[in-house]
Backbone as JSON Lines, residues from 0, in Angstrom:
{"i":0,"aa":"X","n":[22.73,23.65,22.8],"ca":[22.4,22.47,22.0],"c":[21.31,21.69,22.7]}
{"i":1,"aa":"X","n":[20.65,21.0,21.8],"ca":[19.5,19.76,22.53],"c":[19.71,18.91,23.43]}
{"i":2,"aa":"X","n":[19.2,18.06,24.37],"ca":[19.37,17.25,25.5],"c":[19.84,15.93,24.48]}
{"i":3,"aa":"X","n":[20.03,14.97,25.33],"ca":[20.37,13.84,24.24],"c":[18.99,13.38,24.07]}
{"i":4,"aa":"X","n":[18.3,13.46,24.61],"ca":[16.72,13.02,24.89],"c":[15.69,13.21,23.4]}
{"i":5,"aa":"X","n":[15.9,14.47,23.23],"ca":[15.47,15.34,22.23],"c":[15.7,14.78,20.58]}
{"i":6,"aa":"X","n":[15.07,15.05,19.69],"ca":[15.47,14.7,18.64],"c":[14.85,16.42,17.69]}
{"i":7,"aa":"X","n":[15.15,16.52,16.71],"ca":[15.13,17.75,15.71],"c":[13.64,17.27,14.89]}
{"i":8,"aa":"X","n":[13.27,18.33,14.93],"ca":[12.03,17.94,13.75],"c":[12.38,17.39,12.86]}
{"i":9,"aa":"X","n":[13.51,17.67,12.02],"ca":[13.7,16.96,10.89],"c":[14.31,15.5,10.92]}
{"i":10,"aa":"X","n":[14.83,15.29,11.71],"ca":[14.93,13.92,12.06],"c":[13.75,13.08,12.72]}
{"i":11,"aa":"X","n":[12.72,13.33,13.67],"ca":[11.55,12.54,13.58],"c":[10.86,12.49,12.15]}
{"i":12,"aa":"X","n":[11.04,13.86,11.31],"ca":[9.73,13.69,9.65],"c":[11.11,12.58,9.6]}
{"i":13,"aa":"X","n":[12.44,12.35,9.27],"ca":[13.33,11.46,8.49],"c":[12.56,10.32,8.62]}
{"i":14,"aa":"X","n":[12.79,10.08,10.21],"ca":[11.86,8.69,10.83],"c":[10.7,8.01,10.7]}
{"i":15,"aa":"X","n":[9.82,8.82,9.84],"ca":[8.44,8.85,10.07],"c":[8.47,8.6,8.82]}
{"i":16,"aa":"X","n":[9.14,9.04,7.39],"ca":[9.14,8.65,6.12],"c":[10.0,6.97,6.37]}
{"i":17,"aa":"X","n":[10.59,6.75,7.01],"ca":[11.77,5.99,6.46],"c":[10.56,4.78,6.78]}
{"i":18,"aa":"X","n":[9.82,5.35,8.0],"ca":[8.59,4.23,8.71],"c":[7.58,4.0,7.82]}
{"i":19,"aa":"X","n":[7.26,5.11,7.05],"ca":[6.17,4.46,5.88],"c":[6.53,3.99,5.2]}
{"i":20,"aa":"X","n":[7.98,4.13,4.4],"ca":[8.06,3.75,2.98],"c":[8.55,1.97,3.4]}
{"i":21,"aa":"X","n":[9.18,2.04,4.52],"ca":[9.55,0.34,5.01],"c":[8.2,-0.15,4.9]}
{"i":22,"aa":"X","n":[7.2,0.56,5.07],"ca":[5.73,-0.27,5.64],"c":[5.21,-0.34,4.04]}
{"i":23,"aa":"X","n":[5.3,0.52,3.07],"ca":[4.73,0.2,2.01],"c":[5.7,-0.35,1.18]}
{"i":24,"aa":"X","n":[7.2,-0.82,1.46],"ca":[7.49,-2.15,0.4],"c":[7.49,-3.35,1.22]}
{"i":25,"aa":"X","n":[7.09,-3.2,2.62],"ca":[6.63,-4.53,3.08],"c":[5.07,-5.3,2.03]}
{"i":26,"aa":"X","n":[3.93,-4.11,2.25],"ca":[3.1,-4.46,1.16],"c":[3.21,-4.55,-0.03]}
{"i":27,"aa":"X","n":[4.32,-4.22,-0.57],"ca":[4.4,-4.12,-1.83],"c":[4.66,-5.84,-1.94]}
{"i":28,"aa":"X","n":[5.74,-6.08,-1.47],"ca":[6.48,-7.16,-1.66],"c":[5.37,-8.4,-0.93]}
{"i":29,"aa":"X","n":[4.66,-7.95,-0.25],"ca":[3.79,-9.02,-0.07],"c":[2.91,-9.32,-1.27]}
{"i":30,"aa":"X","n":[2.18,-7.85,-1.75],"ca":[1.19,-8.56,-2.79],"c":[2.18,-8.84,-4.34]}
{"i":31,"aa":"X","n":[3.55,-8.98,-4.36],"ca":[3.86,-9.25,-5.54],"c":[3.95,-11.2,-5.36]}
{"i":32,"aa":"X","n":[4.29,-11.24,-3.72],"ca":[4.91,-12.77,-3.3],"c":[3.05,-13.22,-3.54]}
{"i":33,"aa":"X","n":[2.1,-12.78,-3.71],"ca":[0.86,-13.23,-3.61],"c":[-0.07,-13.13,-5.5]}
{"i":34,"aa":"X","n":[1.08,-12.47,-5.98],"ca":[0.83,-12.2,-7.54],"c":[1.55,-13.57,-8.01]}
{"i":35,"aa":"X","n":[2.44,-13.73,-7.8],"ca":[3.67,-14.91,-8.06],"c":[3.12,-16.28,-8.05]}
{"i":36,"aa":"X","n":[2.78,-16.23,-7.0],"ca":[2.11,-17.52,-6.1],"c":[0.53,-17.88,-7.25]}
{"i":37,"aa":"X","n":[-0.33,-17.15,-7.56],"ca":[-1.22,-17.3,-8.22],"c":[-0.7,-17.42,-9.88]}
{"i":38,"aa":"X","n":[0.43,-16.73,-10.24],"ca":[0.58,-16.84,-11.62],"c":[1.55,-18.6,-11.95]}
{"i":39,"aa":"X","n":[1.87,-18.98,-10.88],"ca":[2.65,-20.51,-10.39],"c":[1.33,-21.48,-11.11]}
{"i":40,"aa":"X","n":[0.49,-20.73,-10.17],"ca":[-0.85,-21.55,-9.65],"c":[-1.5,-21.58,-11.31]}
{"i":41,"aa":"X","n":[-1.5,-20.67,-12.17],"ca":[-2.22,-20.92,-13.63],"c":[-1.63,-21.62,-14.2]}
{"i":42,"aa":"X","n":[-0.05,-21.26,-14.29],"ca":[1.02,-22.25,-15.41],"c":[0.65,-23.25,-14.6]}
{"i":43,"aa":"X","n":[0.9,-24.04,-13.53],"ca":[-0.18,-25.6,-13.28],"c":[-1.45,-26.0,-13.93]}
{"i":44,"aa":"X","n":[-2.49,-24.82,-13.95],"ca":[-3.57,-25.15,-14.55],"c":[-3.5,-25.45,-15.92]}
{"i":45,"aa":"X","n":[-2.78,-24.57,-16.49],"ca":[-2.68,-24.59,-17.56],"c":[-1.67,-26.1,-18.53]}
{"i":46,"aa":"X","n":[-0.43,-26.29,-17.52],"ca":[0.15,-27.2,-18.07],"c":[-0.99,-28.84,-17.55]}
{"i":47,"aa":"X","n":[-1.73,-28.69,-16.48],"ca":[-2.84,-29.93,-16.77],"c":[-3.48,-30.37,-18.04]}
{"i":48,"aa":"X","n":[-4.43,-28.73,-17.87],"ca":[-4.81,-29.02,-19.44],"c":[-4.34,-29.34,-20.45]}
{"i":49,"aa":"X","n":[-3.58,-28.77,-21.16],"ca":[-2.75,-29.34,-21.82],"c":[-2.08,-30.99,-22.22]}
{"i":50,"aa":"X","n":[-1.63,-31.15,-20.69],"ca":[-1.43,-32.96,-20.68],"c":[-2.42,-33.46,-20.8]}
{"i":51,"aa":"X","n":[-3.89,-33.17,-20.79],"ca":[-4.97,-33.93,-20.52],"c":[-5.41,-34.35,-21.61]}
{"i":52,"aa":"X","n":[-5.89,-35.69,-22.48],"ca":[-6.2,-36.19,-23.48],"c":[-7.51,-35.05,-24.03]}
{"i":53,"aa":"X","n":[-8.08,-34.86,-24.98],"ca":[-8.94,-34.49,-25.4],"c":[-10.71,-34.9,-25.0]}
{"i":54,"aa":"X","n":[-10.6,-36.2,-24.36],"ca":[-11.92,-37.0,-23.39],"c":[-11.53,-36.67,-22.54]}
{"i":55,"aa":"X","n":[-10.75,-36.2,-21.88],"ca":[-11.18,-35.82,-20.16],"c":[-11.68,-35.03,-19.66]}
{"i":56,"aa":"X","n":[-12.45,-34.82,-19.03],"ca":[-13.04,-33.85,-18.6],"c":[-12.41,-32.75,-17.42]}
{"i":57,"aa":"X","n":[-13.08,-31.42,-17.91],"ca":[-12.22,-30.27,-17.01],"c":[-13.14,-29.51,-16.53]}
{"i":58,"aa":"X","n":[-13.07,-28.77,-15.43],"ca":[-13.97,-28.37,-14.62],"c":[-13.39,-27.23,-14.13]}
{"i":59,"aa":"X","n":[-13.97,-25.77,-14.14],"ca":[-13.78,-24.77,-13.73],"c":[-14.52,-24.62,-12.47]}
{"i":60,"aa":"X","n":[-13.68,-23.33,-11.66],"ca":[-14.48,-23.1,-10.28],"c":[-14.95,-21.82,-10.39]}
{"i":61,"aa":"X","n":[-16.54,-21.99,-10.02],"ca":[-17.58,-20.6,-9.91],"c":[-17.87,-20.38,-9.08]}
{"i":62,"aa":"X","n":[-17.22,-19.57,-8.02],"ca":[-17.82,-19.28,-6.75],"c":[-17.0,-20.22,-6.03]}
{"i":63,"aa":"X","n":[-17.95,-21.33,-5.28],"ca":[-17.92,-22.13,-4.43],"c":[-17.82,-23.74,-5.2]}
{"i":64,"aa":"X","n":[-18.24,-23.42,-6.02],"ca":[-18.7,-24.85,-7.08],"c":[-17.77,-25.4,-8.39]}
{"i":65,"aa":"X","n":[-17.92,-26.41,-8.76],"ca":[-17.22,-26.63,-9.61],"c":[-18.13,-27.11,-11.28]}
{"i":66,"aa":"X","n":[-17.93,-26.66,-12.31],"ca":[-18.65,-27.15,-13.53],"c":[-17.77,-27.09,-14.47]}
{"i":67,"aa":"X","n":[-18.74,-28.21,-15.16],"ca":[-17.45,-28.79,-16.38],"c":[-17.72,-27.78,-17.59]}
{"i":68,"aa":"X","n":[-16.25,-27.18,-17.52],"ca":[-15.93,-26.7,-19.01],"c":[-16.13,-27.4,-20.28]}
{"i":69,"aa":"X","n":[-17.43,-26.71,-20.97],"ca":[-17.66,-27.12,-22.28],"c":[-16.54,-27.07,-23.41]}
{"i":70,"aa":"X","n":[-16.04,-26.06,-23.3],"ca":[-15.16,-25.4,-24.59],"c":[-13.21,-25.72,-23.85]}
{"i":71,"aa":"X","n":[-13.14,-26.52,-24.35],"ca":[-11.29,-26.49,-23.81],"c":[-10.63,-25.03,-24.49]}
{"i":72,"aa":"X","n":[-10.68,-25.17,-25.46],"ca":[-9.89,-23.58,-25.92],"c":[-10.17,-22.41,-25.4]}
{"i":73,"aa":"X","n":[-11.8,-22.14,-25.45],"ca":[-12.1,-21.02,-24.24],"c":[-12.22,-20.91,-23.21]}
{"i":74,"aa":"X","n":[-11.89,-22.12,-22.35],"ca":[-11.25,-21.81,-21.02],"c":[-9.78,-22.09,-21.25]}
{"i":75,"aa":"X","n":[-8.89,-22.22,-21.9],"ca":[-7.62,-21.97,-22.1],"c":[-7.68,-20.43,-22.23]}
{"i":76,"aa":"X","n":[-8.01,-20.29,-23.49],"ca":[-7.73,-18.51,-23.27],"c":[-8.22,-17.13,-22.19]}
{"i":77,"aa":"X","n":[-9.07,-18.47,-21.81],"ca":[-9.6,-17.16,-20.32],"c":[-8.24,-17.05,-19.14]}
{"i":78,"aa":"X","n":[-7.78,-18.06,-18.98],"ca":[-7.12,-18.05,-18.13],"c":[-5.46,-18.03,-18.72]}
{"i":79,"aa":"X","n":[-5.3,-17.87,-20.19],"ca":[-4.14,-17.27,-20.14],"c":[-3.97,-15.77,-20.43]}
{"i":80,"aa":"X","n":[-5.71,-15.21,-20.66],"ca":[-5.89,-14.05,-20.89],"c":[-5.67,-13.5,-19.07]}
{"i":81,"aa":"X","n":[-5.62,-14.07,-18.35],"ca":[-5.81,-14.26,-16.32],"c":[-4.69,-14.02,-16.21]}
{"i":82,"aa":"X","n":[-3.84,-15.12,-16.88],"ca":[-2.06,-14.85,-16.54],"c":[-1.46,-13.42,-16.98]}
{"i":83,"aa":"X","n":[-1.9,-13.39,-18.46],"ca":[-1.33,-12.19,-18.5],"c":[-1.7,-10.82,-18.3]}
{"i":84,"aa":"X","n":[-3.11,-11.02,-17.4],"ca":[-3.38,-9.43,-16.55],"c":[-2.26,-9.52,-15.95]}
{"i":85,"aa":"X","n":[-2.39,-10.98,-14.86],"ca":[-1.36,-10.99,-13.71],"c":[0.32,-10.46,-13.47]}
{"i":86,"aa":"X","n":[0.49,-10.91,-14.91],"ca":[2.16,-10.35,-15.15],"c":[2.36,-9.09,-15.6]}
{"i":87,"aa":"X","n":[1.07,-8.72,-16.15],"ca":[1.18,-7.01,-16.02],"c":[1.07,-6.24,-14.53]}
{"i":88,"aa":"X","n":[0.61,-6.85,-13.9],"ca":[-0.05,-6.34,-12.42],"c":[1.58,-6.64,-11.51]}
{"i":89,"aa":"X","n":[2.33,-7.91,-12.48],"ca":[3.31,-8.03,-11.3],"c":[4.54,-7.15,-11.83]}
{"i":90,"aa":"X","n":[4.27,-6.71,-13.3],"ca":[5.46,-5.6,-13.44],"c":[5.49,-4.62,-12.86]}
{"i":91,"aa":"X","n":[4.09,-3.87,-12.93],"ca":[4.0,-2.56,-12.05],"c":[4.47,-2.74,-10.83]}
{"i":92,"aa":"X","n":[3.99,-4.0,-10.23],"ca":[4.74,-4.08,-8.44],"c":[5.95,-3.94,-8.65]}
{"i":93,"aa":"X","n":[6.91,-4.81,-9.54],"ca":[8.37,-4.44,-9.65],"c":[8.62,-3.56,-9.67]}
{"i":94,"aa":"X","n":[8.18,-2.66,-10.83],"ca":[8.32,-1.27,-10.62],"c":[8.61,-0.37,-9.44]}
{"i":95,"aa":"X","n":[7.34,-0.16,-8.85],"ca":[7.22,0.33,-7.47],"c":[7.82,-0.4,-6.41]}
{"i":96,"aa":"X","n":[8.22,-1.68,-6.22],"ca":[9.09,-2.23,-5.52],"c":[10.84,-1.55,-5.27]}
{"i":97,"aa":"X","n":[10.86,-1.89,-6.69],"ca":[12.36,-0.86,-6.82],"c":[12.54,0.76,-6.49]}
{"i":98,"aa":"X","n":[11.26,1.54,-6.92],"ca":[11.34,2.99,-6.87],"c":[11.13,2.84,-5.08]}
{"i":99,"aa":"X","n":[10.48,2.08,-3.85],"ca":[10.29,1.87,-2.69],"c":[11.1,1.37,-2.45]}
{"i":100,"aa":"X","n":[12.5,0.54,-2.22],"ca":[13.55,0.15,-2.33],"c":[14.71,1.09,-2.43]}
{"i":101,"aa":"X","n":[14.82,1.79,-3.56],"ca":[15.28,3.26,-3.62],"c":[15.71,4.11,-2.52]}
{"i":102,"aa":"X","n":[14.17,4.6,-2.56],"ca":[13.58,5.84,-1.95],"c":[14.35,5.03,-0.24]}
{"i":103,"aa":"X","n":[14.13,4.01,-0.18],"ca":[14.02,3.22,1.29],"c":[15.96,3.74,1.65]}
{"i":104,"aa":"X","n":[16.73,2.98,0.68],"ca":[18.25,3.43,0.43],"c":[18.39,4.42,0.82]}
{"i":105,"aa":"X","n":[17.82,5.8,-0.03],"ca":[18.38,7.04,0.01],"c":[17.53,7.71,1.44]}
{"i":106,"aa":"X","n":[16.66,7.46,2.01],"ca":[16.25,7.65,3.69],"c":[17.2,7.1,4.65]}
{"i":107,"aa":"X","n":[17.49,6.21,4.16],"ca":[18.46,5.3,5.07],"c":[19.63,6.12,5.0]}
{"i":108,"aa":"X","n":[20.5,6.18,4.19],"ca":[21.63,7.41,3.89],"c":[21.58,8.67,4.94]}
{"i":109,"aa":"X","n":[20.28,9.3,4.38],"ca":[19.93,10.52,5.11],"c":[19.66,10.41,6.25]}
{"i":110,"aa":"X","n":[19.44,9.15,7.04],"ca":[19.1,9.15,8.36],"c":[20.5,8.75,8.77]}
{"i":111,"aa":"X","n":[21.16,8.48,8.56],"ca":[22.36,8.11,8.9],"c":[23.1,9.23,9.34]}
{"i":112,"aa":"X","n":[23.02,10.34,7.77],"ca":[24.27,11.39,7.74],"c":[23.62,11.95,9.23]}
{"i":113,"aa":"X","n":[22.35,11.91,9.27],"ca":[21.64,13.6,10.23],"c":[22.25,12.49,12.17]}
{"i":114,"aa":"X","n":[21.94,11.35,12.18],"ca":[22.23,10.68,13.52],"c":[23.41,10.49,13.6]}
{"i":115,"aa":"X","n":[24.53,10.74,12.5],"ca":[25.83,10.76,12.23],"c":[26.29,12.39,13.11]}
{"i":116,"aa":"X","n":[26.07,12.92,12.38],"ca":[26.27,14.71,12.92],"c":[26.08,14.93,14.08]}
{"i":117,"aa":"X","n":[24.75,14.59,14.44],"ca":[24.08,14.64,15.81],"c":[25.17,14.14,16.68]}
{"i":118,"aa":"X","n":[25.78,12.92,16.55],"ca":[26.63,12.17,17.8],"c":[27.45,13.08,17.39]}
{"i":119,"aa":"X","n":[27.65,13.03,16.32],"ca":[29.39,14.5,16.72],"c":[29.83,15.43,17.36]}
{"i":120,"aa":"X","n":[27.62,16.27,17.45],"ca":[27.95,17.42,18.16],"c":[27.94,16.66,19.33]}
{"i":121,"aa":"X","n":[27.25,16.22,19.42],"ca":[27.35,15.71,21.09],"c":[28.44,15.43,21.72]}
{"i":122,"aa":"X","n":[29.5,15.01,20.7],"ca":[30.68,14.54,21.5],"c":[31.42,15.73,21.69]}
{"i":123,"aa":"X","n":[31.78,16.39,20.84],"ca":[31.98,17.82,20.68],"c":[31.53,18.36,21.92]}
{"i":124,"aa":"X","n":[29.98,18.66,22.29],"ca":[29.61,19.2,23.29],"c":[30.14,18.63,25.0]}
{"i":125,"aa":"X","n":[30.36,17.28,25.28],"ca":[30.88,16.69,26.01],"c":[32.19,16.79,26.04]}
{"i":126,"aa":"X","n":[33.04,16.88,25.24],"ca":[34.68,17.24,25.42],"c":[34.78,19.14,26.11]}
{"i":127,"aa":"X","n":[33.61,19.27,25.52],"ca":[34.0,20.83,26.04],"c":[33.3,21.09,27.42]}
{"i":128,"aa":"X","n":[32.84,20.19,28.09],"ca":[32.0,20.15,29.36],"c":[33.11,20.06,30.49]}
């Protein structure tokens, strides 16, 4: 049998998946907490406008700069046409959040059963020493 030192090929690939897929619903879950955060950020914009009398003036940002929106309705619909890219962009993350979540579960399982076995033989191998 192996040293205790040693690990099985198939248990470093276990390790090495369980290490990416943790690393890609860390990103996942970051750019959904960064999808969220901006779609917060429109329903504000949007509920301003809205409260704002019909004389007030509103001002969009271009770049670096700020200029006043001529048209209230068509910058309403630009930016609820904005929101709802965004909530399409944040379903797919759900999506893949959960299927990375999953996948994360059922590695976890499998790394378990294989470091599970492993100590067995070992103990196994040590009772018979």
């Amino acid at each position: 049998m192996k040293g205790t030192g040693e690990m099985s090929p198939q248990l470093q690939n276990q390790i090495l998946q369980y290490q990416q897929v943790q690393q890609q619903l860390q990103a996942v879950s970051a750019q959904k907490a960064q999808i969220e955060a901006q779609a917060k950020e429109i329903d504000r914009s949007l509920e301003a406008i809205n409260q704002a009398d019909d004389k007030t003036q509103i001002y969009r940002m271009v770049g670096a700069i700020l200029i006043q929106a001529k048209d209230r309705a068509v910058l309403v619909k630009e930016i609820t046409e904005r929101k709802e890219t965004m909530e399409i962009r944040l379903h797919a993350l759900e999506k893949q959040e959960k299927h990375l979540k999953d996948r994360f579960m059922e590695l976890h399982e499998q790394l378990s059963k294989i470091v599970g076995a492993q100590q067995g033989a070992q103990g196994s191998e040590d009772k018979d020493e």
